[in-house]
C-alpha positions as CSV (number, residue, x, y, z in Angstrom):
1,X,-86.2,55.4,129.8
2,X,-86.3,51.7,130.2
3,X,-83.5,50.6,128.5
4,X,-85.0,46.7,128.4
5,X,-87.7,48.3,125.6
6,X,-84.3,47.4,123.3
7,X,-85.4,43.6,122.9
8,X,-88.9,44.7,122.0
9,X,-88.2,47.1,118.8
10,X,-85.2,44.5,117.5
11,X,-85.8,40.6,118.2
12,X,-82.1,39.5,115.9
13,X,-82.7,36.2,116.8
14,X,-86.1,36.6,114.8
15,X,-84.8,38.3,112.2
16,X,-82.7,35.7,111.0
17,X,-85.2,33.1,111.4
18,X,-87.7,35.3,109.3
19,X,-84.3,35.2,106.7
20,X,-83.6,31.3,106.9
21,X,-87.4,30.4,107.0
22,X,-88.1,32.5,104.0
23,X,-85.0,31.8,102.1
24,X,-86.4,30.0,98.9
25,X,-89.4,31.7,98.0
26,X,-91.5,30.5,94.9
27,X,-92.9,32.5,92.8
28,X,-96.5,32.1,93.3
29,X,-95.6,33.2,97.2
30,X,-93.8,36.4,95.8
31,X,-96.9,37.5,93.4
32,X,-99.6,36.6,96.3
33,X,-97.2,39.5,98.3
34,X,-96.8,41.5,95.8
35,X,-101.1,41.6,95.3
36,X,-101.2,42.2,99.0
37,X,-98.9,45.3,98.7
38,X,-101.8,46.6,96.8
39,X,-104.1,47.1,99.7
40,X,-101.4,49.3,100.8
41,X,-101.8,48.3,104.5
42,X,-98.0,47.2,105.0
43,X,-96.0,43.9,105.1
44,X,-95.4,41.4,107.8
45,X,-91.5,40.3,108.8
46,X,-91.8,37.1,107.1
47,X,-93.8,38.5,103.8
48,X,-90.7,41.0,103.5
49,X,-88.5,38.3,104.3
50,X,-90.0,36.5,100.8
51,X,-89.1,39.7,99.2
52,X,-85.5,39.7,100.3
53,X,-84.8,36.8,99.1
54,X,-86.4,36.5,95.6
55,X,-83.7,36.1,92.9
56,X,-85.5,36.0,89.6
57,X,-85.1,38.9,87.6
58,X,-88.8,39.0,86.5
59,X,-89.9,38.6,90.2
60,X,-88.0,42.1,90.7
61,X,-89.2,44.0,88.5
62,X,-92.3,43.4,89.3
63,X,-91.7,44.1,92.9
64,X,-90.8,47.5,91.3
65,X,-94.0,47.7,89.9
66,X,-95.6,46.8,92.8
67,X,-93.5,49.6,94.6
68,X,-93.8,52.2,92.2
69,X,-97.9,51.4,92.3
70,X,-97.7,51.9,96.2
71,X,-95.4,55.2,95.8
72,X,-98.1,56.7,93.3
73,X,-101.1,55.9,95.3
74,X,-99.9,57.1,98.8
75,X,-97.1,60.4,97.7
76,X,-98.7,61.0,93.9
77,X,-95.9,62.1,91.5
78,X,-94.1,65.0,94.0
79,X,-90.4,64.9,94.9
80,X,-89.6,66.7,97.7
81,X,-86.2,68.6,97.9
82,X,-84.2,69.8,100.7
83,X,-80.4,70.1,101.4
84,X,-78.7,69.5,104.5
85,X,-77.2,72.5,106.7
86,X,-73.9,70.8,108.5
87,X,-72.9,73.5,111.3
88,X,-70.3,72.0,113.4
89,X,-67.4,69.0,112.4
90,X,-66.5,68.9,116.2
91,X,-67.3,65.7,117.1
92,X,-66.3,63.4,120.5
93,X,-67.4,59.8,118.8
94,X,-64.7,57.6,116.4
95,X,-67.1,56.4,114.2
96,X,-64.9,54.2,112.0
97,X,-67.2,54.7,108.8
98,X,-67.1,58.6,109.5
99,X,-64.7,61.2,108.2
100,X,-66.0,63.5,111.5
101,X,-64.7,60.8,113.5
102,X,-62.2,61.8,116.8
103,X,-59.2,60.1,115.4
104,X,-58.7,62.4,111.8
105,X,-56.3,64.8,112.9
106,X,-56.1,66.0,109.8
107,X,-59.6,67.5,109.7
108,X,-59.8,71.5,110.3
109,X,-62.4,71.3,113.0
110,X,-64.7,74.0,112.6
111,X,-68.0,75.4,114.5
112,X,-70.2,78.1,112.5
113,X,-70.8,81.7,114.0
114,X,-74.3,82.5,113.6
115,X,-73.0,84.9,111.0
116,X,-71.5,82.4,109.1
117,X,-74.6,80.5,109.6
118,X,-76.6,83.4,108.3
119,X,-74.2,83.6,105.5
120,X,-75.1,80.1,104.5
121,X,-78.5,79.8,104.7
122,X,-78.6,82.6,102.2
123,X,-76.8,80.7,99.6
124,X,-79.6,78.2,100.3
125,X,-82.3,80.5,99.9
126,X,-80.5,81.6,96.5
127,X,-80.1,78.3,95.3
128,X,-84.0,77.6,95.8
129,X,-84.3,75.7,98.8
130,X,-87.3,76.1,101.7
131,X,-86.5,73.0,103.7
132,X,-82.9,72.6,105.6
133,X,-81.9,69.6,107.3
134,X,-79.4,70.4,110.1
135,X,-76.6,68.5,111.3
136,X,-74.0,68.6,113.7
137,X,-71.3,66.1,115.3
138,X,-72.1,65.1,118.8
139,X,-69.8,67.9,121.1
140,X,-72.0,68.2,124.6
141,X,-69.3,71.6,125.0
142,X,-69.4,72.9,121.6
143,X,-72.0,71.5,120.0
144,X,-74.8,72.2,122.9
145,X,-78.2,72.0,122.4
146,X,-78.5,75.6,123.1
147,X,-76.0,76.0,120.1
148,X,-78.3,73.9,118.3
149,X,-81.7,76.3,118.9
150,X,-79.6,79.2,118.2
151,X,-78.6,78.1,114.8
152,X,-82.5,76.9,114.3
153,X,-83.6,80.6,115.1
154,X,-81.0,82.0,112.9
155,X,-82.0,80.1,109.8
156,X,-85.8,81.0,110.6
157,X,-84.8,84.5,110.6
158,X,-82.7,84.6,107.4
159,X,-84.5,86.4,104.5
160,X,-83.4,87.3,101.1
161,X,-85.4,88.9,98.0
162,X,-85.6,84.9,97.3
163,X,-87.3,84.3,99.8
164,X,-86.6,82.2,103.2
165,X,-86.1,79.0,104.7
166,X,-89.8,77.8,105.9
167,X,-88.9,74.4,107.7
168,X,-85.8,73.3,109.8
169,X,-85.4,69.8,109.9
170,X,-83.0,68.1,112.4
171,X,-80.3,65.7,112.8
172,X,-78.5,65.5,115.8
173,X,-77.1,62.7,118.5
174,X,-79.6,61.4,120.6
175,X,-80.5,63.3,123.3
176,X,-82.9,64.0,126.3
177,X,-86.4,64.6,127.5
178,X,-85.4,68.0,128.0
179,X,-83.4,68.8,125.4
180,X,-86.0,67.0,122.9
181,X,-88.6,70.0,124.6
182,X,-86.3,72.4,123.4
183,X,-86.0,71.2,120.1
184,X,-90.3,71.5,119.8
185,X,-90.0,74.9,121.0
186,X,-87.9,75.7,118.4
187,X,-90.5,74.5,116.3
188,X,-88.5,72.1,113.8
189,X,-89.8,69.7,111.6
190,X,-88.5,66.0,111.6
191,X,-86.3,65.1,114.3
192,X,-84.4,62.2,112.7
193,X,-81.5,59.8,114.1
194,X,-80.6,56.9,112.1
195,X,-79.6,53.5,114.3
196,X,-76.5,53.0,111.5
197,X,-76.7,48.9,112.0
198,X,-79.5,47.4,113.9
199,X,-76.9,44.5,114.7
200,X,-75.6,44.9,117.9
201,X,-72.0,43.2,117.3
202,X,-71.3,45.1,114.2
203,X,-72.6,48.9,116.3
204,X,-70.0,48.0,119.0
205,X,-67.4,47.3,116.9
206,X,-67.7,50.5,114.6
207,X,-68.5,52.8,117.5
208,X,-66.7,54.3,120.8
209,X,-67.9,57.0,122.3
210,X,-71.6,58.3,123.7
211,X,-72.8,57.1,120.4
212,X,-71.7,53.4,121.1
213,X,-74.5,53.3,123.9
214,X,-76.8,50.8,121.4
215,X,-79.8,51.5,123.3
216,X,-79.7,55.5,124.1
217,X,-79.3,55.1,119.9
218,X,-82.3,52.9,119.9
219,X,-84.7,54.4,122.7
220,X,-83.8,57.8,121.3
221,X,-87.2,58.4,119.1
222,X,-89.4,57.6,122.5
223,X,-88.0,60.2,124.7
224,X,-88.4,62.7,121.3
225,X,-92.3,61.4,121.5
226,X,-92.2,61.9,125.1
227,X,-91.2,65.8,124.8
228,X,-93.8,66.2,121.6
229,X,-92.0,65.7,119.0
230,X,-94.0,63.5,116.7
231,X,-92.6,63.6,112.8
232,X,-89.9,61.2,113.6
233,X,-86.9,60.0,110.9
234,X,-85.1,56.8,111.1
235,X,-82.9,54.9,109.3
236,X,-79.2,53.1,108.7
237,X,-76.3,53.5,106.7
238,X,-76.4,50.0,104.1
239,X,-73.2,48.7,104.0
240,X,-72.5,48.2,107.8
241,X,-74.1,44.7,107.8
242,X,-76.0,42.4,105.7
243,X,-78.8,44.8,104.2
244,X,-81.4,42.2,104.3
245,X,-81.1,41.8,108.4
246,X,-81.1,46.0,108.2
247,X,-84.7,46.1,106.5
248,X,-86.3,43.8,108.7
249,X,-84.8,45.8,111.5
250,X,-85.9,48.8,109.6
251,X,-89.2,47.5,109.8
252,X,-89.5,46.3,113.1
253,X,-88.8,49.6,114.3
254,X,-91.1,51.4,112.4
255,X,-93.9,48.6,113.4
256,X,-92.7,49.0,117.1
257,X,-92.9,53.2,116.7
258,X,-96.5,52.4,114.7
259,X,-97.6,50.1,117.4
260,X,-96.1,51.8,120.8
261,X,-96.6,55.3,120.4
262,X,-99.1,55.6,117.6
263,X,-97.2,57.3,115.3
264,X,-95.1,55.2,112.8
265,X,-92.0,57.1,111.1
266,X,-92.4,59.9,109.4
267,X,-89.5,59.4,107.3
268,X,-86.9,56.6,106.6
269,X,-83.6,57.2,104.7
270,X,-81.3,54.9,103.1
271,X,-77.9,56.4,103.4
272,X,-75.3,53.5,101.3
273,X,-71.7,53.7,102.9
274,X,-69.6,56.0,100.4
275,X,-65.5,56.5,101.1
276,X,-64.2,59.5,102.5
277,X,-60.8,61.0,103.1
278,X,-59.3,59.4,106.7
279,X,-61.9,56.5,106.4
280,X,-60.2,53.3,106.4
281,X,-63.3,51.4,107.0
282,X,-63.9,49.0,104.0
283,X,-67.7,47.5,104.1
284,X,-67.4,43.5,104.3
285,X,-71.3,43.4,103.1
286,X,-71.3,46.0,100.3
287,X,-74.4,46.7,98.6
288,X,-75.1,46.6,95.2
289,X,-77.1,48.8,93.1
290,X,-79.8,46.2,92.2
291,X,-80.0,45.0,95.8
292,X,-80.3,48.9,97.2
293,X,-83.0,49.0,94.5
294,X,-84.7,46.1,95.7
295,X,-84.6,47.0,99.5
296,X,-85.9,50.4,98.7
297,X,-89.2,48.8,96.9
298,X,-89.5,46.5,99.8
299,X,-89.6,49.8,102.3
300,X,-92.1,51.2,100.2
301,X,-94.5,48.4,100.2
302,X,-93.6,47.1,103.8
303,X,-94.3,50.6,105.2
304,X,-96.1,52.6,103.0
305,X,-97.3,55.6,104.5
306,X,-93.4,56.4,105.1
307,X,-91.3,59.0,103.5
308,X,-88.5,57.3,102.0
309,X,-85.3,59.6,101.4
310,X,-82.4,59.5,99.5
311,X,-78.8,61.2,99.4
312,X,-76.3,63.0,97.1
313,X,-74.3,59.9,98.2
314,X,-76.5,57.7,95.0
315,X,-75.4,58.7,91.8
316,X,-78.0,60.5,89.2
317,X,-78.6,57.4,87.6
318,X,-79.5,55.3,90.9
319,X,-81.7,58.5,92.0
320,X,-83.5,58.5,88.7
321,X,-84.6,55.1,89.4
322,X,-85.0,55.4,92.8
323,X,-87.8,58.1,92.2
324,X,-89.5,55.6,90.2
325,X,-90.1,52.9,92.9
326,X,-90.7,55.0,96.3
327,X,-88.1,57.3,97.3
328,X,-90.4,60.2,97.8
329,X,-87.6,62.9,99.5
330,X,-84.6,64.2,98.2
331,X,-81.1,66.3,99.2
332,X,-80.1,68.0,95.9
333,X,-77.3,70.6,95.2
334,X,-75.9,69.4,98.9
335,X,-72.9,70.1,100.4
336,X,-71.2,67.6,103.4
337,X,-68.8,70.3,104.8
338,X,-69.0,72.6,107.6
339,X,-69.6,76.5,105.5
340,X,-69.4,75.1,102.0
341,X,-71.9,76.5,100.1
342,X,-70.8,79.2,97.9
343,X,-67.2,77.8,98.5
344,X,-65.0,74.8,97.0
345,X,-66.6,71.5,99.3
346,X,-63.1,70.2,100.7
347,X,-63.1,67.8,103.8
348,X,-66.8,66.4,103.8
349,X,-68.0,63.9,105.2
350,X,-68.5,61.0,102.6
351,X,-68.2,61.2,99.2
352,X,-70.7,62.9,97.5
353,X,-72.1,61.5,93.9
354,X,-74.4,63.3,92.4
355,X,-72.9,66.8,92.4
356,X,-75.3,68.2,90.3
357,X,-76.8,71.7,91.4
358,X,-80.5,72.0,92.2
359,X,-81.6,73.2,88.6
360,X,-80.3,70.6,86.9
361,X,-81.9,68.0,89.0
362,X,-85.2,69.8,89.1
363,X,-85.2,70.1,85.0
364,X,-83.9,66.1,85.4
365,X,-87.1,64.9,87.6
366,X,-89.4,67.3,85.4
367,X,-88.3,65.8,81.9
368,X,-89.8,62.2,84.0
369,X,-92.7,63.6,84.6
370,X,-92.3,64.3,88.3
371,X,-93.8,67.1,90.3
372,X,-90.6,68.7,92.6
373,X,-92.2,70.1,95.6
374,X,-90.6,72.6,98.4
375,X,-93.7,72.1,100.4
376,X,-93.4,73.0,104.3
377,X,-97.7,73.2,104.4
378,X,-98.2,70.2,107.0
379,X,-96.0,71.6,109.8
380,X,-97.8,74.5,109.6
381,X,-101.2,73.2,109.0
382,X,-100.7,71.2,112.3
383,X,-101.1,67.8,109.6
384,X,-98.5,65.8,111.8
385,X,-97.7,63.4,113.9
386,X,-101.2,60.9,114.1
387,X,-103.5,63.3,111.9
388,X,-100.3,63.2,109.3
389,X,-100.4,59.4,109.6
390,X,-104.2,58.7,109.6
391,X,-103.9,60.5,106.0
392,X,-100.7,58.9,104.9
393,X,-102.5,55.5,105.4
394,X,-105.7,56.2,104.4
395,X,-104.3,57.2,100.7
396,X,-105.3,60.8,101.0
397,X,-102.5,63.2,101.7
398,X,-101.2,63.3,98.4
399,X,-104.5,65.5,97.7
400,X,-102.9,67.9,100.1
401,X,-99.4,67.5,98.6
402,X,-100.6,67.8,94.8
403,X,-102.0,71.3,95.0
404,X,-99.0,72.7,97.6
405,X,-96.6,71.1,95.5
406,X,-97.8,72.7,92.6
407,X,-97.6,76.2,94.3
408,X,-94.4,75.7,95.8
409,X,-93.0,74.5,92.5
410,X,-94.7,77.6,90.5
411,X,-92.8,79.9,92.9
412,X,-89.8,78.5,92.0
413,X,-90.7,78.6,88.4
414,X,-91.1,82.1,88.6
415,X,-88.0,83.0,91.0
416,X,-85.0,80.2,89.9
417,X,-86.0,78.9,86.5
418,X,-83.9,79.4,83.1
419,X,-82.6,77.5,80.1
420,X,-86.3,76.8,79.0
421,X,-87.3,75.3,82.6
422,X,-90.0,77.6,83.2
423,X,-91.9,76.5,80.0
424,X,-91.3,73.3,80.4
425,X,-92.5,73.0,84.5
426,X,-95.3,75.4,83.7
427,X,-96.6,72.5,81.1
428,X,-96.2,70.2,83.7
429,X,-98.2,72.4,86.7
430,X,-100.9,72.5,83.8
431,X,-100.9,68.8,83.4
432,X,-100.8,67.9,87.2
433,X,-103.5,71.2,88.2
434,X,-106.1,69.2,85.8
435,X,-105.1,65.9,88.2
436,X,-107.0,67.9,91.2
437,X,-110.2,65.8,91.7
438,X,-111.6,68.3,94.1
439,X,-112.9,71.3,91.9
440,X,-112.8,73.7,94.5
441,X,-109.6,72.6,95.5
442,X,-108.7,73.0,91.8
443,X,-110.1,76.3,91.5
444,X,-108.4,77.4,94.6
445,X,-105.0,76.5,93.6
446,X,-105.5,78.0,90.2
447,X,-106.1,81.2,91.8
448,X,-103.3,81.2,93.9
449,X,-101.4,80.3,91.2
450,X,-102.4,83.9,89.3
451,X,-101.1,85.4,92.4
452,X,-98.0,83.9,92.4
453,X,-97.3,84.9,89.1
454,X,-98.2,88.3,90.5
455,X,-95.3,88.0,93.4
456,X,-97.9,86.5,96.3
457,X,-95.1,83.8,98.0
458,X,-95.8,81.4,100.3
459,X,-99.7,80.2,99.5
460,X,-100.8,76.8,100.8
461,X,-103.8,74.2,101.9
């Protein structure tokens, strides 16, 4: 891998020119934006640039209309779920903004058996979950990547009266060709990495280790390409460096994935720095709650066709909003430690805040109208990588998402729901099965919906 790509995903020296050039933005600027948002093609740097910098509280909100109008069009009304699967704490990087980091002696380091593994996936499964995102420190003895497809295997196997886990997501330090192959043979979903900070002063400073190798970081998601994995995640952790140089680096690298290897990011999540035990780190360019707000709608509208994903790490009332302007993937009911699920969560890694469990957030996002999906159908249905992007960006994979989401969500109806839930979701499937434009596809799902009520599991387009 050509390590001199770096300069051609993140220009800094643009970047803040597009962020002193676009630094007093009138308002007639902003709306002409905002209208072109509509066409739901995507931003340029400077046009974002606009965005960042608008102040007037009108302005925003209607750059969260604009967002939320984008959101609707391209993902429809589905939220969809997952909760992250942390196997191993053993980690050889000191990350200073990480409570995994080498230096916290008082961590009990811990590697799951594939029993214990096993063990929690079940809990998973019990909970409601289909989709796991897997994560690990960075340990090439402990922690190697044949570890890693182990663990994947196991989860696939693991079945309960509940059902099973149908799609294995995975986060992991950057890697090689070859171990990128073995990953796709495992047959995961998503591989995602997040850069952290874009800014390469700020990266060295928080970072020794493998991990403080700025470009293997970088490069990462084109040697994943190169072994065939093509749903790709990105992302950084807000609060390293000044969020507004972070979303134009954000978006450069998603134009640079879009543009270079054909296929733009499948996913980008915006992690906000939270505290955690032996952390000492304390975030010189904090982020507020109405700026993360705002740089969310600006992802939305600047790369549309994206999944945007957020945390346990935003409070329910952040998420709540959040949902309304494009975050279109959520963790719920997570846990940050190694084998804490079913257990008391002690020595995570950040601070969780939105502790809720997975029913109460599911009867939360239902009471707004939203449609929770635990939809794996577009792995298995082959809909990834360019095919998922030409109907991402065309507007039309929502169609596909509406009537899998609604099956997916009437299983868990029929397997998890209590308190009133399944009256109340069962309304909503009505409402949303009527939004179908395609009769057949209506007709279809309504069948399958019979024989989910009738114990058929796992039905999709």
């Amino acid at each position: 891998m050509n390590i001199n790509m770096e300069g051609r995903i993140i220009d800094e020296k643009k970047i803040e020119a597009v962020l002193a050039a676009t630094r007093s933005p009138s308002s007639q600027v902003i709306l002409k934006i905002l209208k072109k948002a509509r066409e739901k093609k995507g931003l340029e740097l400077k046009e974002a640039g606009y965005l960042i910098n608008l102040k007037e509280k009108a302005l925003r909100e209607e750059l969260f209309v604009a967002a939320g109008w984008v959101k609707n069009e391209i993902y429809g009304e589905r939220l969809v779920f997952f909760a992250p699967l942390y196997i191993s704490n053993y980690c050889i990087n000191d990350c200073e903004y990480c409570n995994f980091h080498t230096v916290n002696n008082q961590l009990q380091r811990k590697k799951l058996t594939l029993k214990e593994i096993e063990e929690q996936v079940k809990v998973l499964i019990d909970m409601g979950h289909k989709r796991v995102l897997l994560e690990c420190g960075e340990d090439p003895k402990r922690n190697n990547i044949e570890y890693v497809v182990e663990a994947i295997k196991r989860i696939y196997s693991v079945r309960t009266n509940k059902g099973n886990i149908r799609r294995v997501n995975v986060n992991i330090a950057a890697t090689t060709v070859s171990n990128y192959r073995k990953l796709k043979k495992a047959n995961i979903g998503t591989y995602q990495l997040f850069q952290e900070t874009y800014h390469r002063l700020t990266y060295s400073r928080l970072h020794s280790g493998p991990k403080a190798d700025y470009e293997r970081q970088l490069t990462a998601h084109s040697r994943a390409h190169a072994a065939d994995l093509d749903d790709l995640g990105i992302g950084a952790l807000f609060g390293l460096y000044d969020w507004r140089f972070e979303v134009l680096a954000l978006i450069s690298h998603a134009q640079y994935l879009d543009r270079i290897l054909k296929v733009g990011p499948h996913t980008i999540s915006v992690p906000r720095f939270q505290a955690a035990p032996t952390v000492i780190f304390k975030p010189q360019y904090s982020v507020s709650d109405n700026d993360f707000l705002k740089l969310i709608a600006i992802l939305r509208i600047a790369v549309p066709y994206t999944g945007i994903i957020i945390s346990t790490r935003e409070s329910p009332l952040i998420r709540k909003r959040a949902f309304q302007i494009g975050v279109s993937q959520a963790s719920a009911g997570s846990c940050v430690t190694i084998g804490g699920y079913g257990r008391k969560d002690s020595q995570p890694q950040f601070k969780i805040h939105d502790s809720r469990p997975l029913e109460e957030v599911i009867k939360q996002v239902v009471s707004d109208g939203f449609l929770p999906s635990f939809c794996t159908a577009c792995y298995r249905r082959g809909r990834t990588g360019k095919e998922f992007m030409e109907l991402s960006k065309g507007g039309e994979i929502h169609k596909f998402c509406r009537a899998n989401a609604i099956l997916t969500f009437a299983e868990y109806l029929e397997d998890f729901s209590a308190n009133g839930l399944r009256e109340q979701g069962r309304a909503l499937l009505k409402v949303y099965l009527e939004k179908i434009e395609n009769l057949y596809l209506r007709q279809e799902t309504q069948k399958r919906l019979l024989k989910i009520s009738s114990g058929r599991r796992d039905l999709y387009f």
